[in-house]
C-alpha positions as CSV (number, residue, x, y, z in Angstrom):
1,X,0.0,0.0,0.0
2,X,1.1,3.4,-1.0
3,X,1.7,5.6,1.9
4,X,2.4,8.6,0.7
5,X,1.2,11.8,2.6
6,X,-2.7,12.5,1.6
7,X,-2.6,15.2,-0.8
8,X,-6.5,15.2,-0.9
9,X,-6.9,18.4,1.2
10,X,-10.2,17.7,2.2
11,X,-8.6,14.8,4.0
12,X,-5.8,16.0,5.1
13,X,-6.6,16.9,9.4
14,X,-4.4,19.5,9.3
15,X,-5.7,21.3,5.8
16,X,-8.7,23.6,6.9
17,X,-8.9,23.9,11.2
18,X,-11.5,26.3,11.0
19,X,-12.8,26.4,15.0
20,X,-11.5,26.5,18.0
21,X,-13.3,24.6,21.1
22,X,-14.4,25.2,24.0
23,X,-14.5,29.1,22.5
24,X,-16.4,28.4,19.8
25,X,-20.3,29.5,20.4
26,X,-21.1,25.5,19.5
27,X,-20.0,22.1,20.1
28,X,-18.5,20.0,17.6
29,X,-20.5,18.1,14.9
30,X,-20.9,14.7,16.1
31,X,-18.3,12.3,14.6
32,X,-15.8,15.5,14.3
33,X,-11.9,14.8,13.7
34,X,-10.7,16.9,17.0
35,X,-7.3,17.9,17.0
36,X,-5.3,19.4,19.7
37,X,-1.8,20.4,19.6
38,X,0.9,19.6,21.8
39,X,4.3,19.9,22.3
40,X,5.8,18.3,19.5
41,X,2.8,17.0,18.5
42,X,-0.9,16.6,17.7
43,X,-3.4,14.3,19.6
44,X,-6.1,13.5,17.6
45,X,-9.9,12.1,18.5
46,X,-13.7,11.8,17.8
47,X,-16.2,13.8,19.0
48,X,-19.3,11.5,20.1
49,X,-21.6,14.3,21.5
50,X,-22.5,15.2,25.1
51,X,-19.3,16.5,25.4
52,X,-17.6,13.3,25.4
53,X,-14.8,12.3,22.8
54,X,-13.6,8.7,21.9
55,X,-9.5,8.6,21.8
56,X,-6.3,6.6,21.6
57,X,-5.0,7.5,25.2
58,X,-1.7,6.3,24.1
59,X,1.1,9.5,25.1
60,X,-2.3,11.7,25.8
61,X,-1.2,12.1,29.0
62,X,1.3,10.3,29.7
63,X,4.8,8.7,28.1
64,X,3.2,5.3,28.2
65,X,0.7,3.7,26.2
66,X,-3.2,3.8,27.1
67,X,-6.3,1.9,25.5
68,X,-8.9,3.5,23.8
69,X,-11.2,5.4,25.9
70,X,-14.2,7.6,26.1
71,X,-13.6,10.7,28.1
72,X,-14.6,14.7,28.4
73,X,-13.4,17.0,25.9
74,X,-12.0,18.7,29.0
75,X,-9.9,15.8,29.3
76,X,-9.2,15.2,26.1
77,X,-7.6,18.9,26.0
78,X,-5.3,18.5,29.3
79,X,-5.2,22.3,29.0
80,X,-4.7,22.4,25.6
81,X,-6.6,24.3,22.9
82,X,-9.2,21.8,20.8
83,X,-9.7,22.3,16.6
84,X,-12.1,20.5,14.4
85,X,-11.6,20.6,10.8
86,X,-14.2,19.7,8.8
87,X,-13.6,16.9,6.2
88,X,-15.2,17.3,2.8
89,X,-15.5,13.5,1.8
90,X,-15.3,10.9,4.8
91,X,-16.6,7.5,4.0
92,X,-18.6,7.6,7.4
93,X,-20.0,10.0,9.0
94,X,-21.6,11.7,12.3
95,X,-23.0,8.4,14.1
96,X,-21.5,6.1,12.2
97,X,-18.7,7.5,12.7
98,X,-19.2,7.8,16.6
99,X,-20.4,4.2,16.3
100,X,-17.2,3.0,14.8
101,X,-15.1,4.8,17.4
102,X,-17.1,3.2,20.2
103,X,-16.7,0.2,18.6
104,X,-13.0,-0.1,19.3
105,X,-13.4,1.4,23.1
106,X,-11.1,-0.8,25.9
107,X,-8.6,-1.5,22.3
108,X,-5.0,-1.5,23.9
109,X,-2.6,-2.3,20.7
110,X,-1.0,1.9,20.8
111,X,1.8,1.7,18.6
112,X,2.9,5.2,18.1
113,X,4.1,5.0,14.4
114,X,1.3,2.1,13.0
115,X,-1.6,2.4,15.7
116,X,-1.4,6.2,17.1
117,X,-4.5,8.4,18.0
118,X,-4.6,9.9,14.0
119,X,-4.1,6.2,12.8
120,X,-7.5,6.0,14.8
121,X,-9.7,9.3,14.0
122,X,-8.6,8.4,10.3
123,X,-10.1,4.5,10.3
124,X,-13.0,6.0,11.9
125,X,-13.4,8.6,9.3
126,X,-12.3,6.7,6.1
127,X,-11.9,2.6,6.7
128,X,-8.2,3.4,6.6
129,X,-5.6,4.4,9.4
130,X,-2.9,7.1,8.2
131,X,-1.1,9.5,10.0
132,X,0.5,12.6,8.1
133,X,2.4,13.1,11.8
134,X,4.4,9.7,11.4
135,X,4.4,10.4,7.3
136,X,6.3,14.0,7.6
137,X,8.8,12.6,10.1
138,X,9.6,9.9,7.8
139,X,9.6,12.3,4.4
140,X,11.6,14.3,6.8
141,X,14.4,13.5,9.6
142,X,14.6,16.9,10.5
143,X,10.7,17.0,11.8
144,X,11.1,13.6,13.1
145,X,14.0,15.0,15.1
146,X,11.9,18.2,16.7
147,X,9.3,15.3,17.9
148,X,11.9,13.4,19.8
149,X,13.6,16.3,21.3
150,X,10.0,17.5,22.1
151,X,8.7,14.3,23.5
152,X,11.8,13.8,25.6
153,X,11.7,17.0,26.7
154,X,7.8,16.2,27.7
155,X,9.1,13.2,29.4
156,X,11.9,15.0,31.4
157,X,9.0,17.4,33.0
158,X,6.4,15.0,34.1
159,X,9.3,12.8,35.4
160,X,11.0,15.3,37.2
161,X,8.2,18.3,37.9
162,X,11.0,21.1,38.5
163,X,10.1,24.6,37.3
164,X,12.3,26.3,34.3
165,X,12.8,29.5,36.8
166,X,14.5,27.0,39.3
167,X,16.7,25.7,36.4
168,X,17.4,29.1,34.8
169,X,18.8,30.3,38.7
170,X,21.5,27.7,38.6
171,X,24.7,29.2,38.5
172,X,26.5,27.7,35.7
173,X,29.8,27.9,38.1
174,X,27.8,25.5,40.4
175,X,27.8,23.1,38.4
176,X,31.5,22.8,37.3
C-alpha cells in the first residue's frame, strides 16, 4: 500500500482547522476529527456528542501507552486548545462514525508510528488508518528530530516536575 502523505486536502486533518473549542459558540459536529496540539505533536480524537470524545490515550497524557477510551473534551484537551476541521468526503460519517469509534473502546494495541491516535480518527473517518504526523517525520528526519527532542523534553518534565525558573537560577559555576 502506497503511503504517501494524503494530498486530498479535504482529507488532510491539518488542511482547513476552521474552530476552536471550548470558545467556539457550539459544540463539535458529532463524529468530528478533534485535534489538539501539543508539544511536538498533535493528539487527535472523535467527537461523540455530550461533550464526550472517543481517543487513543496512548502519550495523551502520559509517556506510556493507554487503551482506547471515552472521556470529556476537557480531558481530552489536558489544558490544551481543541480544533475540528471539517472533512469534505469521509466515508462515514456523524453516528456512524461515533459508532465505529465506540466500537473499538477498551482497544490496547498503541503503537505510536502504526496504531497512534490519528491512525485511529482516520479508520473512523475513512476505513483506513494514516497519520501525516508519522508520514512527515519519515519524508523528513529533521521533523522527526523536533518530535523526539519534544517528546523527551515532555518526558523530562512529568518525570521530574522542576520549574524552568529553578533551572534558569542555577549558577553555571555551580555546576562545574
Amino acid at each position: 500500500m502506497d503511503r504517501q502523505p494524503i494530498s486530498d486536502p479535504a482529507r488532510s486533518a491539518t488542511a482547513r482547522l476552521t474552530r476552536r473549542y471550548p470558545e467556539a459558540s457550539t459544540e463539535p459536529p458529532i463524529g468530528a476529527h478533534l485535534i489538539s496540539p501539543r508539544r511536538g505533536y498533535s493528539h487527535h480524537g472523535i467527537y461523540v456528542g455530550d461533550g464526550n470524545v472517543v481517543h487513543y490515550a496512548g502519550l495523551a497524557g502520559a509517556l506510556r501507552r493507554g487503551p482506547i477510551e471515552e472521556v470529556s473534551i476537557t480531558h481530552f484537551a489536558a489544558g490544551h486548545e481543541v480544533l475540528f476541521a471539517p472533512h469534505a468526503a469521509p466515508a462515514y460519517v456523524r453516528q456512524e462514525a461515533v459508532q465505529r469509534a465506540r466500537s473499538r473502546l477498551g482497544e490496547n494495541r498503541y503503537r505510536l508510528l502504526t496504531n497512534n491516535c490519528e491512525h485511529f480518527c482516520t479508520w473512523c473517518l475513512y476505513g483506513e488508518g494514516r497519520s501525516e504526523q508519522v508520514l512527515a517525520c519519515l519524508v523528513d528526519p529533521r521533523a522527526a528530530l523536533r518530535t523526539v527532542l519534544c517528546l523527551f523534553i515532555a518526558f523530562l518534565v512529568t518525570a521530574w516536575p522542576i520549574s524552568l525558573a529553578s533551572v534558569s537560577s542555577i549558577n553555571r559555576t555551580d555546576l562545574a
